[in-house]
N, C-alpha and C positions, 0 to 999 in steps of 0.2 A: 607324667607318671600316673598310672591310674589308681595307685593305693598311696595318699602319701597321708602323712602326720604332724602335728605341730604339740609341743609339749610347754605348757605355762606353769611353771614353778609357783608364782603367784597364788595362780587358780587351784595350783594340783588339779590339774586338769587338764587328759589325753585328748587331743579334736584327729580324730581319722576322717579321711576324706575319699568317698571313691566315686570316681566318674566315669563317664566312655565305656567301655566294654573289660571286664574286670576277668579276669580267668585265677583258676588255682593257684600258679605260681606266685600269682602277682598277691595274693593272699598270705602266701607265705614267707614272700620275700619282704610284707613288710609284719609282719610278726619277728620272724630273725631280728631285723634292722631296730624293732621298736626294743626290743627284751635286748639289745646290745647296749643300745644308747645310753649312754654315762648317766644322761639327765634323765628318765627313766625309773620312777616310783610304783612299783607295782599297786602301793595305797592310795593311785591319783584316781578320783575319777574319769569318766571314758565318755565323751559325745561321741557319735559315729555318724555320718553326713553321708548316706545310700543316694540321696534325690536327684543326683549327677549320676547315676548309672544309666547306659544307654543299653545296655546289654550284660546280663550275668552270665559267664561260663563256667560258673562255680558249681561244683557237683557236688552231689548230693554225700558222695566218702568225704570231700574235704570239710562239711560242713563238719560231718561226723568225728573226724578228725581232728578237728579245729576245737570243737567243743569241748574235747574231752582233756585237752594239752591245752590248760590254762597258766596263764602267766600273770593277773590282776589275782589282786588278794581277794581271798573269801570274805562276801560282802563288799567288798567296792563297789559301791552301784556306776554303773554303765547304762548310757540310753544312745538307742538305736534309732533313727529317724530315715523313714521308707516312704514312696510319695507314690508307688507301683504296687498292687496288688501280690503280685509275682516277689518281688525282691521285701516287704511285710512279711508274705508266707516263710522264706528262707531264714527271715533275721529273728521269727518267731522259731523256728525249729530250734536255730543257734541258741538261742536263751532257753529254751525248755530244757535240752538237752546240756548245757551249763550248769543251769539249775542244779545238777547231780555232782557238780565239782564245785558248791557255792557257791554259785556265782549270783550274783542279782542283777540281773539285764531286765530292763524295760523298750520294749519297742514300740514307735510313736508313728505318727503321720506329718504330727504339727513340732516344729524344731522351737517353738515358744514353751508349748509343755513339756518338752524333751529337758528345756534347760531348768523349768521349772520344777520339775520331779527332781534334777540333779541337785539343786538347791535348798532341799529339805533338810 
């Protein structure tokens, strides 16, 4: 699966993971699945693990989309970890464009500072 998730109660803490060649649906199909799940804290924190992308088909409306249908509470900080030029620019628009529904996303390169910022 190219979008999947593990949820630590412990941590309060969401890990998404996307690898291989990632498209729209696969975007939304795990947003539905994430916002279902029992275990499922919209006050958890959020890692997000890009560096396994082989290919984005993610377009530019679902970004837009996505951004603006938030399901993490305002102020939860989320960090986004990108290791591609390409797939940085996209997870930077995501949080700008967040930004406007509070969100607080930071997007990293390094997944040590990513955890570090999440740790403050």
């Amino acid at each position: 699966m190219p979008v999947s998730y593990a949820i630590d109660p412990k941590q309060k803490l969401v890990t998404t993971t996307l690898r291989g060649v990632v498209t729209d649906d696969e975007v939304l199909d795990h947003n539905r699945r994430l916002r279902a799940d029992p275990a499922f804290d919209p006050g958890y924190w959020q890692l997000v693990h890009m560096t396994e992308i082989t290919e984005s088909r993610v377009t530019t409306n679902m970004i837009n989309e996505t951004s603006a249908d938030q399901f993490f509470n305002p102020g939860t900080r989320r960090a986004f970890v990108a290791s591609t030029d390409s797939i940085f620019g996209m997870a930077r628009k995501f949080a700008l464009q967040a930004e406007a529904e509070g969100q607080t996303i930071e997007v990293f390169r390094d997944l040590h500072k990513a955890k570090e910022w999440l740790a403050r």
